[in-house]
C-alpha positions as CSV (number, residue, x, y, z in Angstrom):
1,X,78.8,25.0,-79.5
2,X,76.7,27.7,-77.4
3,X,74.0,26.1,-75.0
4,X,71.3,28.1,-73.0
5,X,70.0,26.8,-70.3
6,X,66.3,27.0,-70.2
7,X,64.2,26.4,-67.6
8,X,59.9,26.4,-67.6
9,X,58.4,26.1,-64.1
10,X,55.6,24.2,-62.5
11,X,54.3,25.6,-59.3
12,X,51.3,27.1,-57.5
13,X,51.8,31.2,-57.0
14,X,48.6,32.6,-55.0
15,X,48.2,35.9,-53.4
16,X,50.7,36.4,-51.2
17,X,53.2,38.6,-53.6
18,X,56.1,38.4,-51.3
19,X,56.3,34.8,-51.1
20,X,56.1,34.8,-54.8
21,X,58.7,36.7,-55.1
22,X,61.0,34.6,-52.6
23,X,60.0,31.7,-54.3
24,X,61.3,33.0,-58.0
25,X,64.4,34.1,-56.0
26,X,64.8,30.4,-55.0
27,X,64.1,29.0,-58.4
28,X,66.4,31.7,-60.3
29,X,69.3,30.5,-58.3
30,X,68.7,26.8,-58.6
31,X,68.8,27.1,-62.1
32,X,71.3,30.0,-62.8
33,X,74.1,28.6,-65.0
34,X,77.7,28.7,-63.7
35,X,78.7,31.0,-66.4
36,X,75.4,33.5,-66.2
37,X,72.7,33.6,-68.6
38,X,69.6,31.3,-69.3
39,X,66.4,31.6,-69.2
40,X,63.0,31.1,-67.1
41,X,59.9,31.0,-67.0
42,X,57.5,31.2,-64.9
43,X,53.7,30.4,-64.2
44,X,51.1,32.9,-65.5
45,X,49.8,35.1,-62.5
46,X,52.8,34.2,-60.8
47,X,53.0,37.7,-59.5
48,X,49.6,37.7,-56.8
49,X,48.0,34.6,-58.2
50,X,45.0,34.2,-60.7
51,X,41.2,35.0,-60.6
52,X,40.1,33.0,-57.7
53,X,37.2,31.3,-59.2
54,X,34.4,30.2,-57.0
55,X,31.6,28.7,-59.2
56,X,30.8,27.7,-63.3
57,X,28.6,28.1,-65.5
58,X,27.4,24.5,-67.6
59,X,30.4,25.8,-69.9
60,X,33.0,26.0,-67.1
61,X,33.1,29.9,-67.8
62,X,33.7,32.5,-64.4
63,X,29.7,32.7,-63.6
64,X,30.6,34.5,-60.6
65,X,32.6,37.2,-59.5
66,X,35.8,35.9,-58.0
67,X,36.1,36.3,-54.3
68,X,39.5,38.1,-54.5
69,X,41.3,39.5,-58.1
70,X,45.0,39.5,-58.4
71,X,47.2,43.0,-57.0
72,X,47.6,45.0,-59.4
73,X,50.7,46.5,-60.9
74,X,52.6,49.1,-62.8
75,X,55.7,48.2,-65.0
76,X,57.8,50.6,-63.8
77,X,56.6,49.7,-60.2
78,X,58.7,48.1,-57.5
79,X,57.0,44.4,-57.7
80,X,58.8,44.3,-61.6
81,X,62.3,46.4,-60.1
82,X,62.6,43.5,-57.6
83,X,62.0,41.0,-60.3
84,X,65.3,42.5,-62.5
85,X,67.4,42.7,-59.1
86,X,66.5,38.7,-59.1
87,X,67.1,38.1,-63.1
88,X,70.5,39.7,-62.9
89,X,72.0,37.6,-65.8
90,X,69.2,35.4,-66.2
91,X,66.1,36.1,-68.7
92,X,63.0,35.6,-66.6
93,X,59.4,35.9,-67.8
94,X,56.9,35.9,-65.4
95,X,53.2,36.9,-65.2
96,X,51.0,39.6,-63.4
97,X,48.3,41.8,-63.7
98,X,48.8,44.7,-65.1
99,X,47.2,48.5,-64.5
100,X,47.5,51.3,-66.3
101,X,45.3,52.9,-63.9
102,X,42.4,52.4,-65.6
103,X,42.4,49.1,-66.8
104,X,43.7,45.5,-66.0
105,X,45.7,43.4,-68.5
106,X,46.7,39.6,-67.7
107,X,50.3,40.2,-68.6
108,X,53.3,38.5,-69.2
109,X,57.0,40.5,-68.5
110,X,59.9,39.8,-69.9
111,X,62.8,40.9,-67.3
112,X,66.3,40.8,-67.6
113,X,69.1,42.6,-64.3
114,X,68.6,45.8,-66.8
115,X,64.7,46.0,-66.4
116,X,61.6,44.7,-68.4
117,X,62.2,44.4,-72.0
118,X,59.3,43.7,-73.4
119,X,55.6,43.2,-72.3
120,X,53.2,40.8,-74.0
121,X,49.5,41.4,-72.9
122,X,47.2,38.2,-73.2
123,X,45.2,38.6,-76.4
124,X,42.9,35.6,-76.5
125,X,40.6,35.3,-73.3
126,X,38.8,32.1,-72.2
127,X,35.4,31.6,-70.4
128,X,34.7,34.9,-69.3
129,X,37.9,36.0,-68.1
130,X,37.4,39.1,-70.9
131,X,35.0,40.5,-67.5
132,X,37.7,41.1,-65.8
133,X,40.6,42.2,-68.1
134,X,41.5,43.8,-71.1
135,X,42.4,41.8,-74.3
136,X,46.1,42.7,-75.9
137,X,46.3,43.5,-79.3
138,X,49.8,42.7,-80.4
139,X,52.0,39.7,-80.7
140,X,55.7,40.6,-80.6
141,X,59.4,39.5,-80.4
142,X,62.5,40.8,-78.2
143,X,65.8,40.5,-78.5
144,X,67.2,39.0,-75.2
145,X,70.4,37.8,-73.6
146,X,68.6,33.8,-73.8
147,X,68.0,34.9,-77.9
148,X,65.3,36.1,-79.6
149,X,62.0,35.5,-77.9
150,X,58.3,35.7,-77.8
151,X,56.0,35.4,-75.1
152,X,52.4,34.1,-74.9
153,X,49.8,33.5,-72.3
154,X,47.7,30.0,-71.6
155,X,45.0,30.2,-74.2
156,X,46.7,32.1,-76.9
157,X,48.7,29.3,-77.9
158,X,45.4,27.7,-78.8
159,X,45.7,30.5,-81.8
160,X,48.1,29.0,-84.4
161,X,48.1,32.7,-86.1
162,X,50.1,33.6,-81.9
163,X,52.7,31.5,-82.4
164,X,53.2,32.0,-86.1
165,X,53.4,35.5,-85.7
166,X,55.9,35.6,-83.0
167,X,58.2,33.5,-85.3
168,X,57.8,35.7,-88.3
169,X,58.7,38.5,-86.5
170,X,62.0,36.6,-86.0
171,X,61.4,34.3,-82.7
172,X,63.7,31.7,-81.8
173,X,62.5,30.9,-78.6
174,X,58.8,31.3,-77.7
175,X,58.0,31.2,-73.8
176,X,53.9,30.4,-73.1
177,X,53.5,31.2,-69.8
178,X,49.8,30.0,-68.2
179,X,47.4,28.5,-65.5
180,X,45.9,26.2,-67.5
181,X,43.2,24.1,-65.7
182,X,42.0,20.4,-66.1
183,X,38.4,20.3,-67.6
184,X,36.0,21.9,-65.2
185,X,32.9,19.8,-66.8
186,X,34.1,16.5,-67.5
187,X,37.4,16.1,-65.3
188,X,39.4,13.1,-64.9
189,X,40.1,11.6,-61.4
190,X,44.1,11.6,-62.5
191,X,45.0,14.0,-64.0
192,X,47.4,12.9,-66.5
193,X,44.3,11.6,-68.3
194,X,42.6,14.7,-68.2
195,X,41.3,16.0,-72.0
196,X,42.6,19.4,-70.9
197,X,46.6,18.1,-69.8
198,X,46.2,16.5,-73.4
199,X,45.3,19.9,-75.0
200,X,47.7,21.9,-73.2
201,X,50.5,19.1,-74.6
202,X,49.7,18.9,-77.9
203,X,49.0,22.2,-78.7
204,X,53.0,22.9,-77.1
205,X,54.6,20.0,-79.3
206,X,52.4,21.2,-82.4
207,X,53.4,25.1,-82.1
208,X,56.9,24.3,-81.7
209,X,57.0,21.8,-84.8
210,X,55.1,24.5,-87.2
211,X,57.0,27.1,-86.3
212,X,60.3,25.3,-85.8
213,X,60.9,26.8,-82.6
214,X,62.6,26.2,-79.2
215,X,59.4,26.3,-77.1
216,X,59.0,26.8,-73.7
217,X,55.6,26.2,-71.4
218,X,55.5,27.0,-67.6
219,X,52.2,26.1,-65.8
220,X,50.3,27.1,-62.3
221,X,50.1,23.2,-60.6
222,X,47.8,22.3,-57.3
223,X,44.5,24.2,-57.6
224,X,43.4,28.0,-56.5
225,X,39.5,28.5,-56.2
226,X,37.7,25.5,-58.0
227,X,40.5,25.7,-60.5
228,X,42.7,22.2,-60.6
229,X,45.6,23.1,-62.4
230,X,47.5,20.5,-64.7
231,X,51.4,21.1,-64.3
232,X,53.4,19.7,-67.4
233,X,55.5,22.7,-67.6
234,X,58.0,21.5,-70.5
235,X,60.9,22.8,-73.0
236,X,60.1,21.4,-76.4
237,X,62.6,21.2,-79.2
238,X,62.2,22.9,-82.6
239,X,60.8,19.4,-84.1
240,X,58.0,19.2,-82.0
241,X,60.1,16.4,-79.3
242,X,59.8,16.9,-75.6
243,X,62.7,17.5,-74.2
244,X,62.6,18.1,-70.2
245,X,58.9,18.4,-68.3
246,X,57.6,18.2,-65.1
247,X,54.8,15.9,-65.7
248,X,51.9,16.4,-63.4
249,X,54.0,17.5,-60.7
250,X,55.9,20.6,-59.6
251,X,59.2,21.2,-60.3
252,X,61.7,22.7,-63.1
253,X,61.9,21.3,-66.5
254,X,65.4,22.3,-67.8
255,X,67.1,21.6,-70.8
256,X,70.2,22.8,-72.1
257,X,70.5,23.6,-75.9
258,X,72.1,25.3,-78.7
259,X,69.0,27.0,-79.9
260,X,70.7,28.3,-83.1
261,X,71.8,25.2,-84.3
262,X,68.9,23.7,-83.3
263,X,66.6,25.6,-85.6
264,X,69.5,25.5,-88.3
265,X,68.9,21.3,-88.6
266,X,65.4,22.0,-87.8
267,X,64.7,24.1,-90.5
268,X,67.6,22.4,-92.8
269,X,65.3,20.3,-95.3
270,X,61.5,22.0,-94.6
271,X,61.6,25.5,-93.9
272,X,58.2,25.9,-93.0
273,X,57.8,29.5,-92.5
274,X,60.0,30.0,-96.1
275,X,57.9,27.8,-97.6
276,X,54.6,29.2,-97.3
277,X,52.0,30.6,-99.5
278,X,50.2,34.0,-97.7
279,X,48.7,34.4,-101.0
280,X,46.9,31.2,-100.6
281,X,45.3,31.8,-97.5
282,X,42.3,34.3,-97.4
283,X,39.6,34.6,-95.3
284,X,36.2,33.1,-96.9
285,X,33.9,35.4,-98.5
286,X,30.3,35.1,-97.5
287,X,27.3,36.5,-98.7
């Protein structure tokens, strides 16, 4: 039996890029197997922090311009080359904003000792954040040390066409990396109760069970502008059961499996993605 460790973490990044980065330096070694490999994850934005977001509209959208926006930063630059020095033999995916120059991407890296592997750009945008960013167009797997993997950000695994893609394209484990708020309009006083924290969990246990994937959710925690962020970072077995999570606190939710055999039982009886019917589905027509 082969076990990876993984590893999805709950913690508030903000600005301050070289804290971050002593701060996944210090997670990376707590959980770095004795043998080498594993994975991470880490919090969306955890590279310079997310849209600091002073005031709402009646929806909860970004009616205002933020008082700061996150650094940006290039792939190749030295922000992602520190990053790999840290990784080593560990997978880590961690988020930042991304510039091509031109234009800013919410971005989420996958980064091994050799370098990035693999970039997924967030394609669904919530509440305005489309005024600040780019959208990604792709969804994507990558063949890692940890196994094939995906990556998603916050609100695209509201999508099930995210997650199914990533696991037709041959995803074993898919990492959603976000700052996922509690409800800006209607917000609980704990949040455990919160209609958001409840989202965020169910929409991780239902991905995982449709797709019959390993999945793995990090999360921002504390709070960063008016945002109140709602923790749970989790790992999340291929039948939909959780299997480590931070609950509303900060932390490291790590489980160790054997994500092959895993999906093997998993998928043993009901293979969902073998069994469906694309035929079947079409878009409506209308007149």
């Amino acid at each position: 039996m082969t076990t990876t460790r993984l590893a999805a973490v709950s913690e508030n990044f903000g600005r301050d890029v070289e804290q971050n980065l002593a701060r996944i330096a210090t997670l990376a070694d707590e959980v770095r197997p004795p043998g080498g490999g594993g994975l991470l994850a880490l919090p969306e934005a955890c590279l310079g922090g997310y849209l600091s977001v002073l005031g709402r509209g009646r929806d909860g959208s970004h009616d205002e311009q933020p008082d700061s926006l996150p650094p940006v930063m290039d792939v190749d630059g030295p922000e992602l080359r520190r990053v790999a020095a840290i990784a080593r033999d560990l997978t880590l995916v961690v988020g930042f904003c991304e510039s091509d120059g031109a234009t800013r991407y919410n971005s989420a890296a996958v980064v091994t000792g050799d370098g990035v592997l693999h970039v997924h750009r967030k394609v669904h945008q919530p509440l305005g954040e489309g005024s600040f960013y780019e959208a990604g167009d792709t969804f994507a797997a990558v063949d890692t040390p940890a196994g094939r993997l995906g990556a998603l950000i916050c609100y695209d695994k509201a999508f099930p066409e995210a997650g199914r893609a990533l696991a037709l394209d041959g995803a074993e484990v898919v990492v959603c990396i976000s700052a996922w708020p509690a409800s800006r309009t209607s917000s609980a006083g704990d949040i455990a109760e919160d209609r958001w924290t409840q989202r965020f969990n169910l929409f991780d246990t239902a991905r995982a069970l449709e797709n019959q994937v390993v999945w793995v959710a990090s999360n921002q925690v504390g709070t960063f502008g008016s945002l109140r962020f709602v923790s749970h970072a989790k790992v999340v077995g291929p039948g939909g059961d959780v299997r480590a999570t931070t609950g509303v606190d900060a932390g490291v939710a790590v489980a160790e499996l054997d994500v092959r055999a895993e999906l093997d039982t998993a998928r043993r009886a009901m293979f969902h993605l073998r069994d469906r019917r694309p035929e079947t589905y079409r878009e409506p027509a209308h007149a």
